[in-house]
N, C-alpha and C positions, 0 to 999 in steps of 0.2 A: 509623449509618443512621437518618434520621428520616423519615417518610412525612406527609405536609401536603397541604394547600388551596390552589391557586393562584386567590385568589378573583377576578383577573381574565377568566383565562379560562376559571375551573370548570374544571379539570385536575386530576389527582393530582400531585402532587409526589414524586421522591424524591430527596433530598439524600443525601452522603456526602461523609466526608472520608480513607476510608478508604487512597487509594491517593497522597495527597500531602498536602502541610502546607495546602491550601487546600478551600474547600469547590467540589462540583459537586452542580449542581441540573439536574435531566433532567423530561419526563412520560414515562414511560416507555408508558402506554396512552392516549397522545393520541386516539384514536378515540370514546374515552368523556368528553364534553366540558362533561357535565353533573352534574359530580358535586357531592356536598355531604354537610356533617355531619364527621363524624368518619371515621377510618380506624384497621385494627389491621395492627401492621407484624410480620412471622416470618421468622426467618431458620434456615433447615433445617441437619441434618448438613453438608452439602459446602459452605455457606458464603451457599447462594444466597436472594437477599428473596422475601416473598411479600408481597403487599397485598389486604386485606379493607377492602370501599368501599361505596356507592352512589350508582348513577347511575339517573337519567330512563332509564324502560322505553321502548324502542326501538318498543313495542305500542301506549303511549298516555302524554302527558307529563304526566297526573293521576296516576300513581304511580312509585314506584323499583326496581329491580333491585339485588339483593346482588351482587357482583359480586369474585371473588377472579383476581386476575394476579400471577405468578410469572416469574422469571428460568430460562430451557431454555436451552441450547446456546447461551451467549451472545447470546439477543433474548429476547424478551418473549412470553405469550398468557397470554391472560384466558378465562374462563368465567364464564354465567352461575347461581348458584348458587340462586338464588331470584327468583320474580317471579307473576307475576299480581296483586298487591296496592302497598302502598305500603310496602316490604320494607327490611330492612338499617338500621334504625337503630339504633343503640350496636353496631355492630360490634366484635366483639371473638375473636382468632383464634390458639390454639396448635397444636404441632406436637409428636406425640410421638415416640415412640423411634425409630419405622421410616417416618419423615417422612412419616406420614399428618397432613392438615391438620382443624383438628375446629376449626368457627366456633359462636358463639352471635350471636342477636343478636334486632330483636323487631321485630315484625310491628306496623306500626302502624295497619294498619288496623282490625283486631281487639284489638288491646291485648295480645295474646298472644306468649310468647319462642320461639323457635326453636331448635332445631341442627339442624346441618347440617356431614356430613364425605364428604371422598372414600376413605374408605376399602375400598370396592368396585372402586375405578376409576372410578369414576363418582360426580357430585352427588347425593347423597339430603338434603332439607331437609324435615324432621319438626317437628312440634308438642312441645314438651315438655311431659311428664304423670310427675304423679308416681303413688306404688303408689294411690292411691287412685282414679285414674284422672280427676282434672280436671288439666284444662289449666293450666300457669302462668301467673299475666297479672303486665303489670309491664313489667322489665326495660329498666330504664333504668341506666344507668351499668353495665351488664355486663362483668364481665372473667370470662374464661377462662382457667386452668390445670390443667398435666398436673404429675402426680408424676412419680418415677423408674421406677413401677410399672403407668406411664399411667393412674390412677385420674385422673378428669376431676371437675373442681371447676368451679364456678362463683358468683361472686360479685354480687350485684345492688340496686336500692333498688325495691321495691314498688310504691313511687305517687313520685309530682313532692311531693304535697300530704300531709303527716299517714304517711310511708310507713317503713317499714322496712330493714333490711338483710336482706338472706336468704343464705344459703349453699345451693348445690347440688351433691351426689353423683351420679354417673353409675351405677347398675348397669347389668346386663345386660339391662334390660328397660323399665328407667323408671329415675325419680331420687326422690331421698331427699331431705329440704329442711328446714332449722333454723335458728334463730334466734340467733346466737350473742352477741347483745347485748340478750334481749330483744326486744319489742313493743313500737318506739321510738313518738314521734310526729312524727317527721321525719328524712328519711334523704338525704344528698347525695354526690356523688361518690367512690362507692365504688371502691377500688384492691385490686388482689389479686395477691399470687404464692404459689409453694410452693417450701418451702429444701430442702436438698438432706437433711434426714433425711424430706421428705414430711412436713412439717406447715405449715399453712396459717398465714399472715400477711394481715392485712385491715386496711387504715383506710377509713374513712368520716366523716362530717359528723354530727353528733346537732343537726337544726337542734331551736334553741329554739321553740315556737311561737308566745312570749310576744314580739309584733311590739315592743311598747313597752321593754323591757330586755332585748333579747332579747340569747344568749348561748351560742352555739354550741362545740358541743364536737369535736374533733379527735379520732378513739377508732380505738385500733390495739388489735385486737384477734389472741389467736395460739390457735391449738388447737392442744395437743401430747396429753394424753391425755383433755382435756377447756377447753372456752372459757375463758378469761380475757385481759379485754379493761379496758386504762386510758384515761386521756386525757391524749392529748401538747400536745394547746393548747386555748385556748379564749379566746374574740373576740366583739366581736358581727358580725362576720360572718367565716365561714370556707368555699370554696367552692376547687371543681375540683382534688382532690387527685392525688398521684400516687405508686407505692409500689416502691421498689426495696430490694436484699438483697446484699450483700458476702459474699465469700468465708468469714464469721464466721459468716454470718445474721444480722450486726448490722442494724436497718432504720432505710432513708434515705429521707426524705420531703420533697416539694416540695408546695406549697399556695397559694393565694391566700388574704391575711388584711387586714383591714381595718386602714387607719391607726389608731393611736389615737388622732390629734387629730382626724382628721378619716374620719368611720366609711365615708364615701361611697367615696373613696377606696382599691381594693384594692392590694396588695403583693405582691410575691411571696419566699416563706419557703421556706428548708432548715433542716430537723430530723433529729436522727437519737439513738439512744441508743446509741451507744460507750459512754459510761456507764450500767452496769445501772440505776443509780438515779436517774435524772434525763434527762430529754429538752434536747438541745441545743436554741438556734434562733437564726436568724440571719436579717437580711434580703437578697435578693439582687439586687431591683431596687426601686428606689422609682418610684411607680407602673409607668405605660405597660405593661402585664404581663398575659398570659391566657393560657389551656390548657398547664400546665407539663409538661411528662413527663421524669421522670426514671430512668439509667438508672445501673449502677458496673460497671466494668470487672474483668479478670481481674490488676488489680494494686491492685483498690480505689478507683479514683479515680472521682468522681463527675461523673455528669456531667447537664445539666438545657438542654434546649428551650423554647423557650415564644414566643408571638406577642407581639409590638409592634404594638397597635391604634393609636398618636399614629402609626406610621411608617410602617403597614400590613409591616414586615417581621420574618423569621423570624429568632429569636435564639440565642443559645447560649454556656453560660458550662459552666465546669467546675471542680471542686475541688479541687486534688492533696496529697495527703497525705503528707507527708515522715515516716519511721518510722525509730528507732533503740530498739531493744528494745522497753519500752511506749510511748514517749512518739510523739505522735503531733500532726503540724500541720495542717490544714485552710484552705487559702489560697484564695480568692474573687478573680475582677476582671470589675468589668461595667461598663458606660458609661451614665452617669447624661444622657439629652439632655435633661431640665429646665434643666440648667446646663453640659452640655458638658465635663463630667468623666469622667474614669476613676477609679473607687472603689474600692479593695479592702480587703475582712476576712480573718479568721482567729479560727479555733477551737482553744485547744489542750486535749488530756486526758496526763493520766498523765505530765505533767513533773515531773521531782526539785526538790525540794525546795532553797530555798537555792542558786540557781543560776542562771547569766548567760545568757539565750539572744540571736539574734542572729537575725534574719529580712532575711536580703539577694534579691535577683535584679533581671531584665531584663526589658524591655518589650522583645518580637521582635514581628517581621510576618510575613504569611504566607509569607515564604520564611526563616524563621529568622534572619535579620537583625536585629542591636540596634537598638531606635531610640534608648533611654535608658535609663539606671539607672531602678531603685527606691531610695529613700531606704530606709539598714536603717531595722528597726524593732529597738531594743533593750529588754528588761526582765529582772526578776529576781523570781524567783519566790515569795520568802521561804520563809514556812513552811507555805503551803496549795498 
């Protein structure tokens, strides 16, 4: 399921491939015509999507409406969640145990974050304050997560300019807020979730602020009984990250990173650490590549979104991982339209030693039909 921009006719999008080998792309809340920015997409117990948006206030079209619509009874209804201001931007929306929905997001006309849950039955959209009782301001690149014990987190960058990371606790009254990487002096595209022991995993950007050599850091950070946070890369320019988590808790990361010859240039990169000691990476498209989100499935396999600005279209590649005891393969294919190629890599961990492997398969189309071989790819391991 991925939820998107139809930037022609300002629509929501909601794509799926879920129910055949081809994709379907619907607006499911055509009514709301004017939507823009970002969206967060949730998908409850029974299976069914929800979408956190904004559109142009119905009131006045100098501001925006947060706007959350759900799948009922086989059709659709939306509500408005917040409004009177210029509302809903970095939306970002989980669902916990008893499919109450809990959004953050931030008031842009005051510079202040929000939540807002229907756990009443009804929209309530509050100010968030922490115990000392000011307001949060900030909240740009927001994500929201719940534990298994619906303890609500929230993850954010402080300022666009010189800003930090912040981590958010929900208690019973207000929220708790820390620094788990320090009082950076630049903070970008923060990603958040929480594994399944309830400990929080976070990456974010440490931009440099030194414009002339400048040299951004890629920093995944994990609290388990206390912060400790490394760096998986580092670029002179690193931007628009995105953070997922396999059935291990091993974390897989997609990011936009600057060419090396050519810095202007961004790319789009998967990372992950299946190896404790060293962060994979790989590139997955050369150029044409923006807002990546990725996501791993309940057999591990990875899978990564992201827009084509040369094509104006919505992409989508995936990684399957072939497993026999430890050893483990990571196979790529994306379509390079600089030169009209189909590309593919591979990542391997944990092969034996001294040992002949073989990497065969097929090029199918959306109805599982061959078009062609793949040339194997053959090698031997030696002794590393």
């Amino acid at each position: 399921h991925i939820s998107h921009l139809d930037e022609t006719s300002d629509v929501l999008m909601h794509s799926t491939n879920s129910s055949s080998s081809s994709w379907n792309s619907y607006a499911p809340f055509s009514s709301y015509d004017d939507v823009a920015g970002r969206s967060s997409l949730v998908i409850d117990s029974n299976g069914s999507a929800g979408f956190a948006y904004r559109s142009v206030s119905s009131n006045t079209s100098s501001s925006y409406d947060l706007i959350f619509g759900n799948e009922i009874n086989g059709g659709y209804q939306s509500s408005i969640v917040a409004t009177g201001r210029d509302m809903g931007h970095y939306p970002s929306a989980a669902i916990d145990s008893t499919n109450v929905v809990h959004i953050i997001h931030r008031d842009n006309t005051n510079g202040k974050m929000r939540y807002a849950t229907d756990e009443s039955g009804v929209w309530v959209d509050t100010g968030v304050t922490i115990s000392s009782g000011n307001d949060v301001t900030g909240g740009y690149f927001s994500n929201i997560a719940i534990d298994s014990d619906d303890n609500i987190f929230v993850a954010y960058c402080n300022s666009l300019s010189n800003g930090t990371l912040v981590i958010l606790e929900k208690t019973s009254s207000s929220w708790s807020l820390t620094y788990p990487d320090g009082q950076a002096n630049g903070c970008d595209g923060a990603s958040m979730v929480v594994d399944s022991d309830g400990d929080i995993h976070v990456i974010y950007v440490k931009i440099d602020p030194n414009t002339t050599s400048q040299n951004d850091l890629l920093r995944y950070c994990v609290k388990v009984s206390g912060w400790n946070c490394d760096t998986a890369e580092s670029s002179n320019t690193i931007t628009q990250t995105s953070l997922a988590l396999d059935s291990n808790d091993n974390a897989h990361l997609a990011y936009m990173m600057s060419n090396p010859t050519n810095s202007s240039m961004l790319e789009l990169y998967y990372s992950n650490n299946l190896d404790a000691n060293n962060w994979s990476e790989e590139i997955v498209t050369y150029g044409s590549a923006k807002f990546p989100s990725i996501a791993v499935d309940s057999e591990n396999k990875v899978h990564i979104a992201f827009y084509d600005p040369n094509n104006t279209d919505l992409k989508y590649t995936k990684l399957i991982p072939y497993t026999t005891s430890s050893e483990t393969i990571y196979t790529s294919l994306w379509y390079n339209s600089q030169n009209e190629t189909l590309v593919g890599s591979l990542s391997t961990y944990s092969l034996l030693s001294y040992t002949n492997y073989s990497i065969t398969g097929s090029l199918i189309d959306e109805n599982n039909q061959t078009v062609d071989e793949i040339l194997p790819i053959s090698f031997n391991t030696g002794n590393s």
